[in-house]
C-alpha positions as CSV (number, residue, x, y, z in Angstrom):
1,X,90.7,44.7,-9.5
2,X,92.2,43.3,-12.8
3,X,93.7,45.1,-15.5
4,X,94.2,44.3,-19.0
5,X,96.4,46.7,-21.3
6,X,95.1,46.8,-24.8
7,X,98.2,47.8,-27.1
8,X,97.1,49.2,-30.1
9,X,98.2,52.7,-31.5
10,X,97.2,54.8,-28.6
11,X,97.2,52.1,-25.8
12,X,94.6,51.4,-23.1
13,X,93.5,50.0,-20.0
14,X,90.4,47.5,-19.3
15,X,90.1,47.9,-15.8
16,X,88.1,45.1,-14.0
17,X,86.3,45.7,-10.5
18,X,84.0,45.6,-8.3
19,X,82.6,48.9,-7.2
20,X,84.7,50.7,-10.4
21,X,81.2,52.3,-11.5
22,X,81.4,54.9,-7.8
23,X,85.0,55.3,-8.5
24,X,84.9,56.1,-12.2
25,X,85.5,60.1,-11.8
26,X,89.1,59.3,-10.0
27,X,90.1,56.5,-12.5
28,X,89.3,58.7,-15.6
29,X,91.0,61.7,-14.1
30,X,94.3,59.6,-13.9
31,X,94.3,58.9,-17.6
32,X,92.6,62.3,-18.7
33,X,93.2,66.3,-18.1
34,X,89.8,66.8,-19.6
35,X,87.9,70.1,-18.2
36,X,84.4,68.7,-19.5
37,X,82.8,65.3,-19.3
38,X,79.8,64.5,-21.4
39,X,77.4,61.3,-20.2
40,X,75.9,59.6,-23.0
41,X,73.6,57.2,-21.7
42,X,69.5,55.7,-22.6
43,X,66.6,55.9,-20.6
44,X,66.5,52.6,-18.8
45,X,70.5,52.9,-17.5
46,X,69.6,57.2,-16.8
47,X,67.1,55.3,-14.0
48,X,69.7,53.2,-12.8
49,X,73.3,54.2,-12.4
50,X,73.4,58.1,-14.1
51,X,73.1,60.0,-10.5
52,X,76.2,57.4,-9.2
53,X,78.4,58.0,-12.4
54,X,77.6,62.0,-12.4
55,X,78.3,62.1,-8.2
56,X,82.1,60.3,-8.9
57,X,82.8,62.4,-11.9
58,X,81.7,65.7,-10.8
59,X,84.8,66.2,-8.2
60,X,87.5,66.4,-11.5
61,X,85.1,67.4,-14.3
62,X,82.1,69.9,-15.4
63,X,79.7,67.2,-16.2
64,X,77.0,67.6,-18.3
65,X,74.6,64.4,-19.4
66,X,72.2,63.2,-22.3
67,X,70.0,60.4,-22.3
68,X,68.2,58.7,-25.4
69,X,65.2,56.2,-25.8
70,X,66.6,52.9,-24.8
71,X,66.6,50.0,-27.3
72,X,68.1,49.1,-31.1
73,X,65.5,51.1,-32.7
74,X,67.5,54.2,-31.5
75,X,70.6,53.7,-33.2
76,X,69.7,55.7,-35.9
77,X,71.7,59.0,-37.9
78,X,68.9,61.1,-36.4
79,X,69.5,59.9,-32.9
80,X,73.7,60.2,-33.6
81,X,73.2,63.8,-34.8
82,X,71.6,64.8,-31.7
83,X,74.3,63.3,-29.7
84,X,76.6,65.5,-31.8
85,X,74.7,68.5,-31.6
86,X,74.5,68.2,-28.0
87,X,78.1,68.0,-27.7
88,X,78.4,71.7,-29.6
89,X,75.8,73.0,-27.8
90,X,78.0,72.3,-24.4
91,X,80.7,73.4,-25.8
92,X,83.2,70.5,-25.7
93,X,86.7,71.0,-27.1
94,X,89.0,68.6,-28.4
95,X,90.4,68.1,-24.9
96,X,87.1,67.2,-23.2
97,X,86.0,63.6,-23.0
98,X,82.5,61.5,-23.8
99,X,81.5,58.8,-21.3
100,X,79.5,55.8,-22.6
101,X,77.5,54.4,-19.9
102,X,75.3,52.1,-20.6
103,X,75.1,48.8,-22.8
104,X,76.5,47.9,-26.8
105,X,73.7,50.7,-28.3
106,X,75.3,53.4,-26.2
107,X,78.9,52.4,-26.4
108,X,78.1,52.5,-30.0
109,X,76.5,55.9,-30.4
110,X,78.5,57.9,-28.1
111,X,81.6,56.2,-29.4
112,X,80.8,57.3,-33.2
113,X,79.7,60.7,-31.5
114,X,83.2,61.3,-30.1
115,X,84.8,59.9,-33.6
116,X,83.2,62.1,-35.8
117,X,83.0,65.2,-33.4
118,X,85.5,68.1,-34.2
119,X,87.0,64.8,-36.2
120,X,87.6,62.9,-32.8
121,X,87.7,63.5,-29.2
122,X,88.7,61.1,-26.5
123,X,85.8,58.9,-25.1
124,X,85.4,56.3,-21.7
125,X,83.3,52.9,-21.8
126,X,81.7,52.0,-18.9
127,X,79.7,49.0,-20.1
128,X,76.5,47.8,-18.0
129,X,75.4,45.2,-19.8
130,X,77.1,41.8,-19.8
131,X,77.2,41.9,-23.7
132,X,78.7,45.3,-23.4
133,X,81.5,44.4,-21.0
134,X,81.9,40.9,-22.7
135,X,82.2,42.4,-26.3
136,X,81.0,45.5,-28.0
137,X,83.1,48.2,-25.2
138,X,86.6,46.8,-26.2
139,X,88.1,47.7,-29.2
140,X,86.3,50.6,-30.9
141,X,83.6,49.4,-33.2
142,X,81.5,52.5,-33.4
143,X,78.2,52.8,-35.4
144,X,74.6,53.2,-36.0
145,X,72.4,51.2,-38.5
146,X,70.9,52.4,-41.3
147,X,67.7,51.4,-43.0
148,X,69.5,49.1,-45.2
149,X,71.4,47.3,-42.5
150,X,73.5,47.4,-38.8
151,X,76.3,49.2,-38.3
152,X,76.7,50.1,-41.5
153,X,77.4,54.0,-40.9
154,X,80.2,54.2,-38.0
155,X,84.1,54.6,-37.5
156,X,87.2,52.7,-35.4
157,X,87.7,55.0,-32.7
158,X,89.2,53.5,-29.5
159,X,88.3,54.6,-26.3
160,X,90.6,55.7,-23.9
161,X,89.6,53.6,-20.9
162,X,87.5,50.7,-19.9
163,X,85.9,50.4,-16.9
164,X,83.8,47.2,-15.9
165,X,82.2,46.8,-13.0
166,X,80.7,43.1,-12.2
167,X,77.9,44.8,-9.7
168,X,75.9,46.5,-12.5
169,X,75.1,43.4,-13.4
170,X,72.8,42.5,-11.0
171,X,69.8,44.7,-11.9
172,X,70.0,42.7,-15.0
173,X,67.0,40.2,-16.1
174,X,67.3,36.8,-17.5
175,X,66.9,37.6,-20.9
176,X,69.5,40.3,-20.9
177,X,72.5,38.0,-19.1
178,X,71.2,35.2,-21.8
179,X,72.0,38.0,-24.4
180,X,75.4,38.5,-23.3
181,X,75.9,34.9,-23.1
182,X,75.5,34.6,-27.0
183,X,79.0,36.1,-27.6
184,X,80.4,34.4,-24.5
185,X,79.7,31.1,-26.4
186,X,80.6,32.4,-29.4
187,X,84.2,33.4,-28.2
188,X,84.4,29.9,-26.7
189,X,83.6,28.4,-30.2
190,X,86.6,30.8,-32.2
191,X,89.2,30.3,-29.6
192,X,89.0,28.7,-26.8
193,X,87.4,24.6,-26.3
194,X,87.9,25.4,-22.3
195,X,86.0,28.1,-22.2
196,X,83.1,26.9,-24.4
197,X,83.7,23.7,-22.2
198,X,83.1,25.5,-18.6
199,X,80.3,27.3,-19.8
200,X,78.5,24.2,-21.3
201,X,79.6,22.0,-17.8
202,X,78.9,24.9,-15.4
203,X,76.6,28.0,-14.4
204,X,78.4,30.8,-15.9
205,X,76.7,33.0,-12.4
206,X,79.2,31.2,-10.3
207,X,82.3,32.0,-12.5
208,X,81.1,35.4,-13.7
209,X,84.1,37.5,-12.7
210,X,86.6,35.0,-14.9
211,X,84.3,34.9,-17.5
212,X,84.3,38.5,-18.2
213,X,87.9,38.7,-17.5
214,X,88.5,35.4,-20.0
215,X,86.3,36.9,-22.4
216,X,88.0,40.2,-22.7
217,X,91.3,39.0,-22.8
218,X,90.4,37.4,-26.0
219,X,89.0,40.4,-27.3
220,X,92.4,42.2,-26.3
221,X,94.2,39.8,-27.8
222,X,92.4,39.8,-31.8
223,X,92.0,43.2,-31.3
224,X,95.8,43.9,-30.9
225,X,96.8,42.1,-34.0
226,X,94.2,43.6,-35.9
227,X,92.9,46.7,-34.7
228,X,90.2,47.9,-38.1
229,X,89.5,44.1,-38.9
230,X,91.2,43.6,-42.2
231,X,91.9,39.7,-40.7
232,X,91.9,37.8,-38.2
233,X,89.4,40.2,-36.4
234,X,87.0,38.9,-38.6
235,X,86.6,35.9,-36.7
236,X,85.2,37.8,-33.8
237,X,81.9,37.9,-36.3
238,X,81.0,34.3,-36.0
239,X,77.6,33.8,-36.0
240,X,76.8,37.9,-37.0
241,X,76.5,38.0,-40.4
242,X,73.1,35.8,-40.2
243,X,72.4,37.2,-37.1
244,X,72.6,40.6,-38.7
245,X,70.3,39.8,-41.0
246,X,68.3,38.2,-38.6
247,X,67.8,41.5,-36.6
248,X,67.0,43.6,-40.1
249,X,64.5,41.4,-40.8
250,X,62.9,42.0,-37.2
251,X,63.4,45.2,-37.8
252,X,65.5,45.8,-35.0
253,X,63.4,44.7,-32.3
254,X,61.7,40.9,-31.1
255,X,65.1,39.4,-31.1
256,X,68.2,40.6,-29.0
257,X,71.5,40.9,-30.8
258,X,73.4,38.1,-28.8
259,X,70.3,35.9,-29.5
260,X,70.1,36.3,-33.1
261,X,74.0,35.7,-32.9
262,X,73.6,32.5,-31.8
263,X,71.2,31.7,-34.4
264,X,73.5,32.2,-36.9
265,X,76.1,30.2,-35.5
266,X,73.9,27.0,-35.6
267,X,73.3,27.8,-38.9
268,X,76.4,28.7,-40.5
269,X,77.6,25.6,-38.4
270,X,75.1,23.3,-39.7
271,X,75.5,24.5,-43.4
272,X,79.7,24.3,-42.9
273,X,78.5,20.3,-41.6
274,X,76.8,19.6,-44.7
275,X,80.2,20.9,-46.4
276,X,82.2,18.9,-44.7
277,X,83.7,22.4,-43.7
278,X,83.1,21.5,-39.7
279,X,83.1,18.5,-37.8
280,X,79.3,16.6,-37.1
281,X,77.9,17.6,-34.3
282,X,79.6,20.7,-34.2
283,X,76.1,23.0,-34.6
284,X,74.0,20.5,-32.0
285,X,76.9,21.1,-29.4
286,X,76.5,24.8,-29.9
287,X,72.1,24.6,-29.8
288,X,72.3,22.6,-26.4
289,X,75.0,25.4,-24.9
290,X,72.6,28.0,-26.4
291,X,69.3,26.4,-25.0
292,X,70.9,26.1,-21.3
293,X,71.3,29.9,-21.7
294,X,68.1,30.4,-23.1
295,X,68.7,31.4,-26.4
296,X,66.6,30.5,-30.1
297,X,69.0,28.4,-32.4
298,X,66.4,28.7,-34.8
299,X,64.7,31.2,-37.0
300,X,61.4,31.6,-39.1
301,X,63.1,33.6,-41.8
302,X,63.9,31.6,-44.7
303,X,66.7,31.0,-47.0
304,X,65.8,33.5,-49.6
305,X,64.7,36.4,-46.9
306,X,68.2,36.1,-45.1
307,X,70.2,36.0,-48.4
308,X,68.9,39.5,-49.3
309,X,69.7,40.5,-46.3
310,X,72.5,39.6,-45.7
311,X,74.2,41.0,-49.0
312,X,73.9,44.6,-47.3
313,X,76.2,43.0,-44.8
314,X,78.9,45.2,-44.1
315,X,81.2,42.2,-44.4
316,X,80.4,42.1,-47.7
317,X,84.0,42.4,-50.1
318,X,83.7,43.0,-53.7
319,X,81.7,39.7,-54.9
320,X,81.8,37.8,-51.9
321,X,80.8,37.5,-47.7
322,X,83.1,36.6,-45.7
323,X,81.5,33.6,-43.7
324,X,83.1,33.0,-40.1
325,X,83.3,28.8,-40.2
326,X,84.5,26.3,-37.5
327,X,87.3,23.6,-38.4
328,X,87.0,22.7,-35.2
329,X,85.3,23.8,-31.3
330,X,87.6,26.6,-30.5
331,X,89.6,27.0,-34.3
332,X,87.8,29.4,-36.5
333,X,88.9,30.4,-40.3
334,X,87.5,32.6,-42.7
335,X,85.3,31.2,-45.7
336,X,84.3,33.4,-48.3
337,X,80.7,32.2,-50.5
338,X,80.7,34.2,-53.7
339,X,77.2,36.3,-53.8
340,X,75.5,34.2,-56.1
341,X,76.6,30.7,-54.2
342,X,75.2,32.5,-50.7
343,X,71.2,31.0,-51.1
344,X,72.8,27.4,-51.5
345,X,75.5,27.7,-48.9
346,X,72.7,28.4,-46.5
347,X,70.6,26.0,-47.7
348,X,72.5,23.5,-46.1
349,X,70.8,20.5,-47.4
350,X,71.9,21.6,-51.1
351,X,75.2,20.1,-50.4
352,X,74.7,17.1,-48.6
353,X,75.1,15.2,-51.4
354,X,78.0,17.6,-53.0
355,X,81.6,16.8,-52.9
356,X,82.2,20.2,-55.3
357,X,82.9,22.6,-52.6
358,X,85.9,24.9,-54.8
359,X,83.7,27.4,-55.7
360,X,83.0,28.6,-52.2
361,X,87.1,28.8,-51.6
């Protein structure tokens, strides 16, 4: 098993290990004198793992468990209220504990849950999804989406423990690894050439255990300098802010988050190319890693449908988005595009001929 210490103002562990999803009542009860344990989990995840999770927790804790429709379309107020109401109606204090088991939609909704319940009570990730585990479970990002865009109605609240456990991944299909591969690339293009590297030379399968662990450590690390994202946690949004969009315009379903993510790194990348913001060849090295992977690098939506989109982005400040840009494979800045400059920066053929690139500073 490895361990990771994330050191923000309460600190936590990230504990990563084979077999951690049986022992997750004894690793909780270490950390926690909780009396009651509530399982938030969705349908698909209530099939698979709920009956293990409840059997290891039941020993320290009074264990009662909810389960919602799986899928995006779920993340909703309604959905979040009944999480919360479910919570009263067991009876939890502000010493008693939420678990999140399942993948980045629960970790989301029973995090916010805990945050906003009796203003905050302490709550467990145990991630089953590689996206989950790779991303969305570290760091306390909690929300649900609203009509007007993702995410846009949530809370930092970071949990009190991490537990991932490699195994669960196994039931998982193709198209859900490829998913969490979409923001294993994309921390390999903020941070780390190497990593971005291995997983464009190798099969990410036969390196899974470092990957993960690689992948969090990153997160750990961006997430300790800047815990509620006011900088250099920003960069962890490469390729979301047209992917956000991306998914609105879908309506939340047809495209998977970590898919639509890597859609909007190619484009971002190839717009930041026309710039002269990113090196050539930048966005085609990031297609072929995405296409080995199985993920789009392309979408139908045009220019003036993801611009309107977009400006409900959450990442939105005052007149401007804040555009995650590569100066290089592995360096990431922050660009900002005034609002009314966002249709041409995207249009990426608009400035190929440009060399007047100050108003987007």
């Amino acid at each position: 098993m490895k361990k990771l210490l994330v050191n923000t103002a309460r600190p936590y562990e990230i504990l990563i290990g084979h077999g951690l999803l049986d022992d997750c009542g004894s690793c909780i009860s270490r950390i926690s004198q909780a009396q009651k344990a509530a399982v938030i989990t969705d349908s698909n995840v209530e099939a698979l793992y709920l009956s293990r999770c409840v059997q290891s927790l039941e020993p320290y804790f009074d264990v009662c468990t909810y389960a919602f429709p799986a899928g995006e379309s779920s993340k909703t107020t309604g959905q979040w209220v009944k999480i919360v109401e479910f919570l009263a109606q067991n009876r939890l204090s502000r010493g008693d504990l939420v678990v999140a088991l399942g993948g980045g939609v629960v970790g989301d909704m029973a995090g916010f849950a805990a945050a906003s319940y009796m203003r905050g009570i302490d709550y467990v990730q145990i991630p089953t999804t590689l996206l989950a585990q790779l991303a969305s479970s570290v760091g306390g990002k909690t929300a649900v989406d609203l009509p007007q865009g993702k995410n846009l109605c949530g809370a930092f609240h970071q949990p009190v423990l991490v537990l991932i456990d490699p195994e669960v991944l196994s039931t998982l299909s193709r198209r859900f690894f490829s998913d969490g591969m979409g923001e294993a690339i994309k921390y390999g293009c903020i941070k780390s050439r190497a990593l971005f590297d291995r997983i464009q030379n190798e099969d990410a399968h036969d390196f899974l255990d470092e990957l993960i662990y690689d992948c969090v450590d990153i997160k750990r690390q961006v997430v300790e300098a800047d815990a509620t994202e006011k900088g250099e946690r920003a960069l962890l949004n490469f390729g979301h802010t047209v992917g956000h969009a991306i998914e609105k315009l879908s309506h939340f379903s047809g495209i998977s988050h970590g898919a639509a993510v890597g859609v909007g790194m190619v484009y971002v990348s190839r717009a930041c190319e026309a710039l002269g913001l990113t090196p050539p060849g930048t966005a085609d090295a990031i297609a072929q890693v995405l296409q080995k992977y199985d993920l789009p690098t392309e979408t139908a939506f045009g220019v003036p449908e993801l611009t309107a989109a977009l400006l409900n982005d959450k990442k939105q400040t005052g007149k401007a988005v804040r555009f995650v840009t590569l100066q290089s494979l592995g360096c990431a800045v922050l660009t900002p595009v005034q609002n009314e400059n966002i249709e041409a920066f995207l249009g990426a053929a608009h400035f190929a001929a440009s060399s007047d690139i100050a108003a987007y500073d």
